[in-house]
N, CA and C atoms as an extended XYZ file, in Angstrom:
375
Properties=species:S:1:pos:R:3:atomname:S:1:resname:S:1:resid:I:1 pbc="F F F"
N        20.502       27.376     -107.807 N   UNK     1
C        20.700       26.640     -109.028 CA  UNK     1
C        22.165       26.559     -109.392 C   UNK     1
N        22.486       26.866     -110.725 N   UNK     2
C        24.085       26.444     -111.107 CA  UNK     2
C        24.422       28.035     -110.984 C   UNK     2
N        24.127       29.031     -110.656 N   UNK     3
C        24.933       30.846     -110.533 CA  UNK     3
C        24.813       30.449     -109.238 C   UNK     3
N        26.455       31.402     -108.180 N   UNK     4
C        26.656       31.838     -107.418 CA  UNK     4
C        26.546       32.868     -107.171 C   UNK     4
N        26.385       33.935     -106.502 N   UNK     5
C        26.452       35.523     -106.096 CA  UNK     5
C        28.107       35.957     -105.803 C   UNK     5
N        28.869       36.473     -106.458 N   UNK     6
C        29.990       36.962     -106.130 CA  UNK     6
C        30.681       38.373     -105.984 C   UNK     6
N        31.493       38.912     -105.482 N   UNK     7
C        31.725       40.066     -105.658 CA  UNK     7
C        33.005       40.509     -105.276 C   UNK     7
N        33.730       41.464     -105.873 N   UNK     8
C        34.928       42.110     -105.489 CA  UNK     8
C        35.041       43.329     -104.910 C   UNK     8
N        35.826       43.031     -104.391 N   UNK     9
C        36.278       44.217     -103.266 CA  UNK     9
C        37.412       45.059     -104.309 C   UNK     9
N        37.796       46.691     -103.951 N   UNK    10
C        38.794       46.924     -104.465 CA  UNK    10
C        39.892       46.394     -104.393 C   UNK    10
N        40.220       45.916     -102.931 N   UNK    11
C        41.375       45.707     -102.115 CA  UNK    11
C        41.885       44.314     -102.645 C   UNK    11
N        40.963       43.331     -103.279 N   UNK    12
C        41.205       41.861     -103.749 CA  UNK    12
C        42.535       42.258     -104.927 C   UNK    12
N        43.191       41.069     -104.946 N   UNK    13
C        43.532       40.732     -106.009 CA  UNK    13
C        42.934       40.845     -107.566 C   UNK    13
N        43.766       41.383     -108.384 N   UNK    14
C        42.761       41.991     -109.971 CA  UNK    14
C        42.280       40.394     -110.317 C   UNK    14
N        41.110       40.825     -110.399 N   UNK    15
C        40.068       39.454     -111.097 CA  UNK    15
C        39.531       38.676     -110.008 C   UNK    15
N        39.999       38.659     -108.892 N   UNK    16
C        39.502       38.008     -107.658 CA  UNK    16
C        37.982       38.141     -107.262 C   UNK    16
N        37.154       37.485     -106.904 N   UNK    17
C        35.762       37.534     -106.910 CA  UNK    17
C        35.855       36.752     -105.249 C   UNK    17
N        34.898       36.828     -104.831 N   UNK    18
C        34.155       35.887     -103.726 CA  UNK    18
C        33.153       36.377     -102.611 C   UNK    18
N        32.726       35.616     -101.539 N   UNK    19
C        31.387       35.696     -100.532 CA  UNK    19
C        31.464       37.064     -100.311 C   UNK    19
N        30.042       37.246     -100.559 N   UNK    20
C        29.771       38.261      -99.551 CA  UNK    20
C        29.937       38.430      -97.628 C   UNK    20
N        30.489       39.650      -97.521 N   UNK    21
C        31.018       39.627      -95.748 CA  UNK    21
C        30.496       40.952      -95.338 C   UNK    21
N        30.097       41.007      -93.874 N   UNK    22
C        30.424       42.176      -93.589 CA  UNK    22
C        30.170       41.954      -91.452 C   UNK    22
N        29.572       43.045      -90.872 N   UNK    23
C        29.492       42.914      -89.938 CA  UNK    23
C        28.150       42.669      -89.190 C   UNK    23
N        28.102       42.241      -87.759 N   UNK    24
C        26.831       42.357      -87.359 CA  UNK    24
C        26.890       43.700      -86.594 C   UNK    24
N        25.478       44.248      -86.822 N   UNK    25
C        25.281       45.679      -85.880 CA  UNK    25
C        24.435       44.994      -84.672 C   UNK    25
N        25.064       46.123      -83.759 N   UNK    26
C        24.517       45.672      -82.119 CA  UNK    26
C        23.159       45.256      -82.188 C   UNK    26
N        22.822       44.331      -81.663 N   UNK    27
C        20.823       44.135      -81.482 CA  UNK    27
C        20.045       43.534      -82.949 C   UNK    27
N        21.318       43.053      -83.793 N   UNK    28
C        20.102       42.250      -84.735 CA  UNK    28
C        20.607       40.883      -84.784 C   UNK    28
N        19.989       39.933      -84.925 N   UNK    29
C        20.206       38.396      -85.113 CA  UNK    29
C        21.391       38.236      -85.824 C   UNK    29
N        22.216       37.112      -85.882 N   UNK    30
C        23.003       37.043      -87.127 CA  UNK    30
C        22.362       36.813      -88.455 C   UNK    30
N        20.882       36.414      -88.306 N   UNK    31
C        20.299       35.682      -89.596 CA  UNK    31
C        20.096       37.634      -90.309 C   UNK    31
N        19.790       38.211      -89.406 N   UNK    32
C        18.914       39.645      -89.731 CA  UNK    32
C        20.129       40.275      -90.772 C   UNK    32
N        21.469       39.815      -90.079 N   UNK    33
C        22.642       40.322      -90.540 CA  UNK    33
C        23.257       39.778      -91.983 C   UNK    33
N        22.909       38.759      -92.398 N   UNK    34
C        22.746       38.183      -93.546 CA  UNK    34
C        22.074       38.452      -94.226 C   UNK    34
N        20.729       38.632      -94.462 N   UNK    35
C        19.972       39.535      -94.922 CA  UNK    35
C        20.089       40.994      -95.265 C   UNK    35
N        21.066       41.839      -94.369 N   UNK    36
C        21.040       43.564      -94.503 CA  UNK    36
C        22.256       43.291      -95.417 C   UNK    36
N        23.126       42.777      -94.942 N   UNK    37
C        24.535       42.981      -95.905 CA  UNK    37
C        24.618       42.362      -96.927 C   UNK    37
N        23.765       41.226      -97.607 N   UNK    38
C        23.450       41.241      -99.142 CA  UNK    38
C        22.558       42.454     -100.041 C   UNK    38
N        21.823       42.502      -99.173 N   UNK    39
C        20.868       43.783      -99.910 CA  UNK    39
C        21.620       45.172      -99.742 C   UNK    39
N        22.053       45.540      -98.915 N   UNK    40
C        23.472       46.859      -98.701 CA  UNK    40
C        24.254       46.339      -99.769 C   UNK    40
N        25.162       45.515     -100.239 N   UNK    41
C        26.042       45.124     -100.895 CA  UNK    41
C        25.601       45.119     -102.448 C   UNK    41
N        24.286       44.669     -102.312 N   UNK    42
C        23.952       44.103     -103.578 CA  UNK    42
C        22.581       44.564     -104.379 C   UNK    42
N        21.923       45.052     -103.422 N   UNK    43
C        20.619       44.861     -103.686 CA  UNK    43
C        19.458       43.622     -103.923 C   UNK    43
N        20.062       42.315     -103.644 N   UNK    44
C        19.841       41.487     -103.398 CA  UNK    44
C        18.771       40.995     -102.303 C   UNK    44
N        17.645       40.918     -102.487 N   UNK    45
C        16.815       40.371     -101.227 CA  UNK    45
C        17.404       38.494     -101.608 C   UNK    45
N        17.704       37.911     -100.070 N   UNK    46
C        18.004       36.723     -100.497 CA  UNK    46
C        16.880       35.596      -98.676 C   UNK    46
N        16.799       34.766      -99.315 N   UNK    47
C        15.208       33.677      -98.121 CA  UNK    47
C        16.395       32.911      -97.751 C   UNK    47
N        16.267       32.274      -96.476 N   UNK    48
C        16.440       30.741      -95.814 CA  UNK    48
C        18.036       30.912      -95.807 C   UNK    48
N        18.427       32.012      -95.270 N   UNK    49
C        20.018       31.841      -94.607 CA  UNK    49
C        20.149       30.798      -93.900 C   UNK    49
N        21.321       29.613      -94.266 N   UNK    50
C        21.468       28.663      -93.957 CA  UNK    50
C        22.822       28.412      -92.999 C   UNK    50
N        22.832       28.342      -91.551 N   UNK    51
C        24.346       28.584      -90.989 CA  UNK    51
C        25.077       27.233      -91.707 C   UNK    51
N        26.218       27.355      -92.085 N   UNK    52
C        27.107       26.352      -92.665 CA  UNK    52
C        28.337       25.983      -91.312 C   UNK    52
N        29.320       27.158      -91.073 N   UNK    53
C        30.762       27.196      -90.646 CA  UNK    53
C        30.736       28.138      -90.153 C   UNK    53
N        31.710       28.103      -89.450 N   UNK    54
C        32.539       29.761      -88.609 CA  UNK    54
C        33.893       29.134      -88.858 C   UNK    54
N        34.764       30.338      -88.772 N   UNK    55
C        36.215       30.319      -88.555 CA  UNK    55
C        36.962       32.097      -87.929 C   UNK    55
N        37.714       31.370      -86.970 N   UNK    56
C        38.382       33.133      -86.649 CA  UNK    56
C        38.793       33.805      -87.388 C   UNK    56
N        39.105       35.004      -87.214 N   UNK    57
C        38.908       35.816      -88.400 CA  UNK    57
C        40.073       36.660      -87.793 C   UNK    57
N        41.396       37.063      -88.532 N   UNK    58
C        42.515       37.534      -88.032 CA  UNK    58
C        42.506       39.101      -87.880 C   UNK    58
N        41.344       39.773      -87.048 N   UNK    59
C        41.316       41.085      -86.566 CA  UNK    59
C        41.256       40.602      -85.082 C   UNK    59
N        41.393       41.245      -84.170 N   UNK    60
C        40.846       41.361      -82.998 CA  UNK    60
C        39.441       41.343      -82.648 C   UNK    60
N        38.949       40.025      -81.662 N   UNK    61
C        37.718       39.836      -81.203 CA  UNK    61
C        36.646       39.725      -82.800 C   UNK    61
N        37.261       39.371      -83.636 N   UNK    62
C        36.048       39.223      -84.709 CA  UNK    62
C        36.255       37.312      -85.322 C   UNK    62
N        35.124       37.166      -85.193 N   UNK    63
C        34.867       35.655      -86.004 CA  UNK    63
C        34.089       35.323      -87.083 C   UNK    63
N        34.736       35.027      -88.314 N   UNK    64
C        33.495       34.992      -89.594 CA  UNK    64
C        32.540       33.705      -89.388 C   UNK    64
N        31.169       33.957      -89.706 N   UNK    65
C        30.290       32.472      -89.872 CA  UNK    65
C        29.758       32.998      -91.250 C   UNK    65
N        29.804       31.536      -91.819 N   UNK    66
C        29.084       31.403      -92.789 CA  UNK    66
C        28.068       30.767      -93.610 C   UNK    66
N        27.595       31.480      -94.464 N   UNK    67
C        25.843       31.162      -94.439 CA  UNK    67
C        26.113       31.054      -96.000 C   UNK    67
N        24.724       29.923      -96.168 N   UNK    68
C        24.389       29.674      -97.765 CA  UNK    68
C        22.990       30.360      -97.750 C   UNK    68
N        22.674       30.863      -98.671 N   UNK    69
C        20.834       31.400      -98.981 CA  UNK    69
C        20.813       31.206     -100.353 C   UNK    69
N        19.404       31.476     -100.363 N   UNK    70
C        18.670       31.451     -101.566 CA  UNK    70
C        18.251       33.107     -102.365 C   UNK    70
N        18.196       32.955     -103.586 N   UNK    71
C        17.777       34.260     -103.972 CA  UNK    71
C        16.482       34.294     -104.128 C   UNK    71
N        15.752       35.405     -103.919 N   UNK    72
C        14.454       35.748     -103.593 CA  UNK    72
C        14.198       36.484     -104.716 C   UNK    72
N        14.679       37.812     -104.734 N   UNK    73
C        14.458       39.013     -105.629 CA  UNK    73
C        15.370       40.112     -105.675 C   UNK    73
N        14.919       40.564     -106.979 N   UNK    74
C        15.881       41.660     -107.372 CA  UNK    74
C        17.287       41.795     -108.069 C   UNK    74
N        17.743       42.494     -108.750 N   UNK    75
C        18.601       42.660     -109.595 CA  UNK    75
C        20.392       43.369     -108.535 C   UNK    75
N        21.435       43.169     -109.459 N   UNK    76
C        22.385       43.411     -108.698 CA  UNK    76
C        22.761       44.856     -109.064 C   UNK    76
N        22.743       45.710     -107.476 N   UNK    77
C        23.615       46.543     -108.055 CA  UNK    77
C        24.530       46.919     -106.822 C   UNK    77
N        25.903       46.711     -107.701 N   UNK    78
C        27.233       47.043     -106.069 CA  UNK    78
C        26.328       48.206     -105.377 C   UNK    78
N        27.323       48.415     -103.844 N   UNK    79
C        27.495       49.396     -102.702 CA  UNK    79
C        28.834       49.935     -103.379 C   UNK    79
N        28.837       50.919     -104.278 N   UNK    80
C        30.190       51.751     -104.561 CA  UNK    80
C        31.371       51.901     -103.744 C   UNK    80
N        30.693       52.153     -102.125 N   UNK    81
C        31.732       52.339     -101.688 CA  UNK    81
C        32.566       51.190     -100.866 C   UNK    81
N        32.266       49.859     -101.161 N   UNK    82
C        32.323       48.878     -100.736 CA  UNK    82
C        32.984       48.028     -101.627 C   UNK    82
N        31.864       47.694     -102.928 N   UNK    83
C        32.209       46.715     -103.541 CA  UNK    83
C        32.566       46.942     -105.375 C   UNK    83
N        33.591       46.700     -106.296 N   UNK    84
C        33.618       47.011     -106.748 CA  UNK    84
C        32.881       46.827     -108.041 C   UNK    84
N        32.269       45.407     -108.155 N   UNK    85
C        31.816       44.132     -108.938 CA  UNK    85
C        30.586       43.416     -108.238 C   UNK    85
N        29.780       42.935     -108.739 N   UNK    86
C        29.621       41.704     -108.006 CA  UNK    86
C        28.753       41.021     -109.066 C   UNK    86
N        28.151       40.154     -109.712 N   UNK    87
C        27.783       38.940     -110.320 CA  UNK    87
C        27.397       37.649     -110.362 C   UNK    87
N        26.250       37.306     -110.707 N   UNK    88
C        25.922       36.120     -110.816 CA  UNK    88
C        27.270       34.823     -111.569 C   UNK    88
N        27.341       34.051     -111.155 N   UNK    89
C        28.426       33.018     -111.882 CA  UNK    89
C        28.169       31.833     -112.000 C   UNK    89
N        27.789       31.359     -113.167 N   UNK    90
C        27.934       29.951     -113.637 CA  UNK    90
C        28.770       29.114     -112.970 C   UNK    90
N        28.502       28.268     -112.045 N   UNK    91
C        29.077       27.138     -111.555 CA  UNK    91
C        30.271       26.597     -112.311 C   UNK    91
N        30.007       26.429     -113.673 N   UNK    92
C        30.695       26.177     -114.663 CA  UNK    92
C        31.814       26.776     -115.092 C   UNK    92
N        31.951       28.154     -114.623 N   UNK    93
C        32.834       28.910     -115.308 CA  UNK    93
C        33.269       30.314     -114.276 C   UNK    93
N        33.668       29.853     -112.920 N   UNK    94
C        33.509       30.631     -112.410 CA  UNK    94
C        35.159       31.651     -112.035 C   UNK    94
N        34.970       32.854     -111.677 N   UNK    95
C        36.628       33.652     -112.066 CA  UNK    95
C        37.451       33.084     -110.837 C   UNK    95
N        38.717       33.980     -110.592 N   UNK    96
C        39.694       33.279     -109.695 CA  UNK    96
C        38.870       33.499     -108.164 C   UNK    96
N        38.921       32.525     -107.379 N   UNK    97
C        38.222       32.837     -106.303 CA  UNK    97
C        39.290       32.748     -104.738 C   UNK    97
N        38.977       33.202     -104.371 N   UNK    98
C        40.071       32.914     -102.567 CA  UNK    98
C        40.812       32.027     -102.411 C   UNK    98
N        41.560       31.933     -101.624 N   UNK    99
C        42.866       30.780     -101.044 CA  UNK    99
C        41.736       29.668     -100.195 C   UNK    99
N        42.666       28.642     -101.126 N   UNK   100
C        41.890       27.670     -100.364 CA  UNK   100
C        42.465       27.895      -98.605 C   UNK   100
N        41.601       27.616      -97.872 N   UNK   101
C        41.504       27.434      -96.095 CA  UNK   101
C        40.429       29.099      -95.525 C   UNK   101
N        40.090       29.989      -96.450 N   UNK   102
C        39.478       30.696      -96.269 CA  UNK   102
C        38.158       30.265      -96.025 C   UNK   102
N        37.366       30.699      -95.059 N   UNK   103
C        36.184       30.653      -94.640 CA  UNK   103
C        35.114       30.145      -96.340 C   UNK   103
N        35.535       32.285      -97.024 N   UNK   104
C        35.072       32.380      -98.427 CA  UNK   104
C        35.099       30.903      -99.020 C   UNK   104
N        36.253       30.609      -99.427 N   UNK   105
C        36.457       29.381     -100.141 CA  UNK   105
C        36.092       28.221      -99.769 C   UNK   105
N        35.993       28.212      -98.693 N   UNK   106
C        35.275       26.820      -98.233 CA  UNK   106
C        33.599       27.078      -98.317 C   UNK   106
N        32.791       28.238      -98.080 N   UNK   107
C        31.339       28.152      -99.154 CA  UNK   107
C        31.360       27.879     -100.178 C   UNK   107
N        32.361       28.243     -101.174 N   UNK   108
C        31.772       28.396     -102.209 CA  UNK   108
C        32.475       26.749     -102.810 C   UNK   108
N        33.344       25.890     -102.369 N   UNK   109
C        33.868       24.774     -103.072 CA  UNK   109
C        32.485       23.857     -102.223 C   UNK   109
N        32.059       24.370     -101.295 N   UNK   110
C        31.078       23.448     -100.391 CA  UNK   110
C        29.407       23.207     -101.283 C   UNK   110
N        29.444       24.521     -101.546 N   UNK   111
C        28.257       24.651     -102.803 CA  UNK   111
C        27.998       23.980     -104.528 C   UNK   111
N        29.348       23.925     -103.889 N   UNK   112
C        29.720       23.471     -105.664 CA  UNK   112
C        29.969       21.538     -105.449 C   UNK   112
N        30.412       21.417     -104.388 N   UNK   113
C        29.841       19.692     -104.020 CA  UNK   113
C        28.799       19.349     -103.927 C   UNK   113
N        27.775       19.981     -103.344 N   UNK   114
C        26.382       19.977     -103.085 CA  UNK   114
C        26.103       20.066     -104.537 C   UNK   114
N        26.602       20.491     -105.890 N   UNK   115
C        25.406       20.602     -107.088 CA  UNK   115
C        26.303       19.899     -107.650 C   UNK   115
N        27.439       19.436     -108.113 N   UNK   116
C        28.069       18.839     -108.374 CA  UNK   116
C        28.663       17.750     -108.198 C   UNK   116
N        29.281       17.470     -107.036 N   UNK   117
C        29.597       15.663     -106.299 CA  UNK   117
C        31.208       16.240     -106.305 C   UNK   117
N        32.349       15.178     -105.969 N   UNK   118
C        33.200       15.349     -105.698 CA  UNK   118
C        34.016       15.131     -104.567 C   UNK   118
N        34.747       15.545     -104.004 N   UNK   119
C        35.268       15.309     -102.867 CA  UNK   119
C        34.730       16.406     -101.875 C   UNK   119
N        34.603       16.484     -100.774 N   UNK   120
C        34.218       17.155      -99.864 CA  UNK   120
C        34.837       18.051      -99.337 C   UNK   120
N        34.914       19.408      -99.537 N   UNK   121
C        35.982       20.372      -98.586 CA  UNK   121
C        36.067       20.383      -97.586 C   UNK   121
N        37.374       20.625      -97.013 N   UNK   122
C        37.330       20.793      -95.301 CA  UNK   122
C        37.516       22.016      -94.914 C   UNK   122
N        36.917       22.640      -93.910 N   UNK   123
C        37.586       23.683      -93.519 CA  UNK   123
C        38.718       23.830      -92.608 C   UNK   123
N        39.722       24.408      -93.016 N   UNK   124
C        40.427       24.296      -91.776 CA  UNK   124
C        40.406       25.519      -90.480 C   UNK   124
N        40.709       24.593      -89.278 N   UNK   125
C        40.262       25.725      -88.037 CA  UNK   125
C        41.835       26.184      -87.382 C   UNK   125
């Protein structure tokens, strides 16, 4: 609908919000992996991970993809040792979010065309 799922890291910028990330563990799907690391993160059960994008990701041998879902169930509560925040957000009114050309930022301006209209984000590769 018009709320996003967002969340901060300590390490962000003060007030900085955005996508949930994390890793895949050996032997589960990427979809399986979308699924564990919202609910680890959040407590969040979320349906119908949707692949969107990938972009490289400036560690060694790692590449982010990214996924849109739906919320299913359950209430938010951070991974302490992970995340510091995280929140539902009004489309409408949402806090400072990532540099544009980020993976992050290109879900979440991509989501917000889809309910909104506008110009179309690009990602850059």
């Amino acid at each position: 609908g018009d709320e996003i799922l967002l969340a901060r890291s300590p390490r962000f910028i003060p007030g900085m919000y955005s996508a949930l990330a994390g890793y895949a563990e050996p032997g589960e799907t990427i979809e399986q992996c979308v699924h564990r690391e919202v609910m680890e993160e959040t407590q969040i059960e979320i349906q119908t991970p949707k692949y969107i994008a990938s972009q490289n990701w400036p560690f060694p041998h790692s590449m982010m993809l990214g996924f849109h879902a739906q919320y299913l169930r359950g209430d938010i509560v951070p991974e302490l040792d992970e995340i510091e925040d995280a929140q539902w957000f009004n489309i409408h009114q949402l806090p400072p979010l990532p540099a544009p050309g980020s993976i992050a930022r290109y879900l979440i301006d991509l989501y917000l065309h889809q309910r909104l209209g506008g110009i179309e984000p690009v990602l850059p590769y």
